[in-house]
C-alpha positions in Angstrom: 19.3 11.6 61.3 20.9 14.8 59.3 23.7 15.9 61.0 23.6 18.8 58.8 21.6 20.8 60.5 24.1 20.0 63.5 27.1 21.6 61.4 25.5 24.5 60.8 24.3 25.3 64.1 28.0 24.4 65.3 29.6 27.1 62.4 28.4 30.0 64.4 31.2 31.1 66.7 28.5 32.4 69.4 26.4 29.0 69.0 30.1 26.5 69.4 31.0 28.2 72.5 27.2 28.0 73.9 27.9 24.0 72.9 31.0 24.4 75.1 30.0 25.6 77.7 26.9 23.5 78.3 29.2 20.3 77.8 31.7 21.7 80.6 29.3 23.0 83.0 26.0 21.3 82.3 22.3 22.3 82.0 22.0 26.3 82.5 19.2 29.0 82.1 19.3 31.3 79.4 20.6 34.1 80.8 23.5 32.1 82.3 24.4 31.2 78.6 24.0 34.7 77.9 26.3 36.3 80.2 29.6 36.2 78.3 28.6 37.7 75.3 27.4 41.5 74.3 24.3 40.0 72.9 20.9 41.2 73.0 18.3 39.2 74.7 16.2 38.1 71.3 19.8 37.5 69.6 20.8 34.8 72.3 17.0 33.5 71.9 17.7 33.0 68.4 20.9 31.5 68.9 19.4 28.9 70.8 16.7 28.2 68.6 19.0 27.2 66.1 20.5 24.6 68.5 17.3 23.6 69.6 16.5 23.1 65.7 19.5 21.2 65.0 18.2 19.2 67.8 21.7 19.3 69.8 20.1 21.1 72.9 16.6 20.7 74.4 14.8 23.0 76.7 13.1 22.5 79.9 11.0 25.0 81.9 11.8 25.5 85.5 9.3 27.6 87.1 10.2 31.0 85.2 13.3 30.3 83.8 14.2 28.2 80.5 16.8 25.8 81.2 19.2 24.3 78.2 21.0 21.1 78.3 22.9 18.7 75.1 21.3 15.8 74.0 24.5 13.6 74.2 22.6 11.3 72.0 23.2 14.2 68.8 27.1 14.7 69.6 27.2 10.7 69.8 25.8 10.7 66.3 28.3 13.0 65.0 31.3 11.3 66.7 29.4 8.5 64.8 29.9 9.9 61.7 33.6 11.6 61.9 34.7 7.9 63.3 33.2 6.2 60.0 34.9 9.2 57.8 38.6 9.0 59.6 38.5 5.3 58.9 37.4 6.1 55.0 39.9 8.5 54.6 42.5 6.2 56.6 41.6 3.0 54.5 41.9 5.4 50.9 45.5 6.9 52.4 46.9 3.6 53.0 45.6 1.9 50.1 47.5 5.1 48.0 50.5 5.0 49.8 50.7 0.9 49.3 50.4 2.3 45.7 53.0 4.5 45.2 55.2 2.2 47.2 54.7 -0.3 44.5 55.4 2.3 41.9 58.7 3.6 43.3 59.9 0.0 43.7 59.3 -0.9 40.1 61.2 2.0 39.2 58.2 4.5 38.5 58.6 8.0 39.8 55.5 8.0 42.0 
């Protein structure tokens, strides 16, 4: 799975706080999700399409309303992937810092 599509749905101010609010509140239409922002209809659409491309949220029809909820399954992936690059970046900073400890004790400058 590409989780860049995921990053660029999530760089969109409008779209992270649409992400927010469906993980604190759960599933909601898409007029709920539309209410806190001066938004046109189509623009919020879009927004959500974007998600929904990124494959982060999924829709579900409820008689006449479109109803949004995450696919926990997408931000597990990414927690996935920032995991494995903390411990990367973890592993290279302590390997450097072992490093330049060895220098400075052999009388290097660092």
């Amino acid at each position: 799975m590409s989780l860049a599509p995921l990053f660029n749905a999530l760089g969109d101010p409008t779209r992270f706080a649409i992400v927010e609010r469906l993980l604190a509140e759960g599933e909601a239409s898409a007029g709920a999700l539309a209410e806190p922002f001066a938004l046109s209809k189509p623009a919020i659409s879009r927004h959500l399409r974007v998600l929904e491309d990124a494959d982060l949220i999924e829709r579900r029809i409820d008689g006449q309303y479109r109803k949004f909820r995450i696919r926990p399954e997408v931000l597990a992936a990414a927690a996935d992937w920032f995991d494995e690059a903390r411990r990367f970046w973890s592993a290279s900073l302590d390997r450097l810092e072992t490093h330049l400890d060895k220098r400075r004790k052999e009388g290097g400058h660092g």
